[in-house]
C-alpha positions as CSV (number, residue, x, y, z in Angstrom):
1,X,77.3,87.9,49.1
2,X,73.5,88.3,49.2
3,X,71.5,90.9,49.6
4,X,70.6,89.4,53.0
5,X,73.6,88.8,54.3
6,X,75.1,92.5,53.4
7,X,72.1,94.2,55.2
8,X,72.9,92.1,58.3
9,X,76.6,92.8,58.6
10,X,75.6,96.6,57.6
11,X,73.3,96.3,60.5
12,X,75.3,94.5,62.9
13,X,78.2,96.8,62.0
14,X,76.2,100.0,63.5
15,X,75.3,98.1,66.4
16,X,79.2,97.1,66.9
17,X,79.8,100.9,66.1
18,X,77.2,102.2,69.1
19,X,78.5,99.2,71.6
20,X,82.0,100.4,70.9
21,X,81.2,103.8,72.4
22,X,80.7,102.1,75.3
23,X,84.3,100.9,75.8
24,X,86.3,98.7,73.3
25,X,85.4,95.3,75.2
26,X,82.5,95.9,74.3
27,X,83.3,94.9,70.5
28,X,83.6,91.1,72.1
29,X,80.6,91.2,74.5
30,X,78.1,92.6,71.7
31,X,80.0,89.7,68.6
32,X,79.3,87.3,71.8
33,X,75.2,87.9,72.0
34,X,75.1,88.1,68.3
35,X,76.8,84.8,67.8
36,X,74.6,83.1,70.5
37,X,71.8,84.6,68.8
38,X,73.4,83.7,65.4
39,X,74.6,79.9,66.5
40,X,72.4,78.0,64.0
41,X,73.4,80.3,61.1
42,X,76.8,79.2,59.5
43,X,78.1,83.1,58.2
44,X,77.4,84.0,61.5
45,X,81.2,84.8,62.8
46,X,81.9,85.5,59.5
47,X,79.8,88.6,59.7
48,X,80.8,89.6,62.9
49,X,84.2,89.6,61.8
50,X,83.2,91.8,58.9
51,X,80.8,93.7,60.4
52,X,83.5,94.6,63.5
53,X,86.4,95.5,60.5
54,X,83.7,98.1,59.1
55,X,82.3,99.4,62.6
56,X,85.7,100.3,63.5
57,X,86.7,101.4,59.9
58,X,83.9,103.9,60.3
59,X,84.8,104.7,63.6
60,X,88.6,105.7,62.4
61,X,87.3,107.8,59.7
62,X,85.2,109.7,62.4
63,X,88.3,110.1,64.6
64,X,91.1,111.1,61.3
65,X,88.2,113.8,60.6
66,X,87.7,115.2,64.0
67,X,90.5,114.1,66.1
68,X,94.5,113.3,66.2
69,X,94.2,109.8,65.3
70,X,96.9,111.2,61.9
71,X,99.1,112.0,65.0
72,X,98.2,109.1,67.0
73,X,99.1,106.6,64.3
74,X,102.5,108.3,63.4
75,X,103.5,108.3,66.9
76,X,102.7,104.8,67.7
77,X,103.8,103.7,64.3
78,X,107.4,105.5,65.3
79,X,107.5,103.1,68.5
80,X,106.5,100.2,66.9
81,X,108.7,100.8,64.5
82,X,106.3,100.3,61.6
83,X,104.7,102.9,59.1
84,X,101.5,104.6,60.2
85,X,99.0,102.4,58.0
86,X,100.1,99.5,59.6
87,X,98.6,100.7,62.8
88,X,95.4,101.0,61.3
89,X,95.6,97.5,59.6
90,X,96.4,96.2,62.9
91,X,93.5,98.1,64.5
92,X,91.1,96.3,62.0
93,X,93.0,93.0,62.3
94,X,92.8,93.3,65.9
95,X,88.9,94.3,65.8
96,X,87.8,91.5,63.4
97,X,89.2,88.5,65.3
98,X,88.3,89.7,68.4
99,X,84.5,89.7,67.1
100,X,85.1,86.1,65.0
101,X,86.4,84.9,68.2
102,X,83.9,85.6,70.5
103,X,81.2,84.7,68.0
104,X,83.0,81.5,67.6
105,X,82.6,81.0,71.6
106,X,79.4,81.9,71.9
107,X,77.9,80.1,69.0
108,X,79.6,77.1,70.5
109,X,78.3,77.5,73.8
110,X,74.7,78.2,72.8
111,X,74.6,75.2,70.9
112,X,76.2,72.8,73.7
113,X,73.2,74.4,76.1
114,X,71.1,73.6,73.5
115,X,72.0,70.2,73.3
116,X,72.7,70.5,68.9
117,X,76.5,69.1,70.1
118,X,79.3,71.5,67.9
């Protein structure tokens, strides 16, 4: 990975952090107007995905050190049935496509209003 490219996802993964204290949609509606804004750049979803996975890696840490989220995970993780780490993976899994995805959408969009075809 370049230098470039790490600054941006570090970057884009702080402003995925600050949207997300909005509300957790808006994770998808922030990966959205970067991939519109992204849409010529190929690693765009790519580091939304990443950059998403981190935001909310960083947002977990922030929660285990100040909050329940121990308890949280081991309580969900009993009715799920699955161990409490899962949870977290899933939380990340879950917060990484949902940013690829929209970025996805949204580069795809921009560039049939733009006329560049997919």
């Amino acid at each position: 990975m370049t230098r470039r490219i790490a600054l941006r996802t570090l970057l884009v993964s702080l402003a995925f952090a600050a949207a997300t204290v909005i509300g957790w949609w808006a994770l998808p509606v922030s990966a959205a107007a970067f991939g519109a804004m992204t849409s010529r750049d190929r690693s765009g979803p790519i580091v939304a995905g990443i950059a998403a996975m981190i935001a909310w890696s960083g947002l977990l840490l922030y929660d285990a050190a100040f909050g329940p989220v121990g308890t949280v995970a081991a309580t969900l993780g009993g009715i799920l049935q699955i161990r409490p780490i899962a949870v977290y993976m899933l939380t990340l899994a879950f917060a990484g496509l949902v940013a690829l995805c929209a970025a996805i959408v949204a580069r795809s969009a921009a560039r049939l209003t733009r006329g560049d075809g997919l």
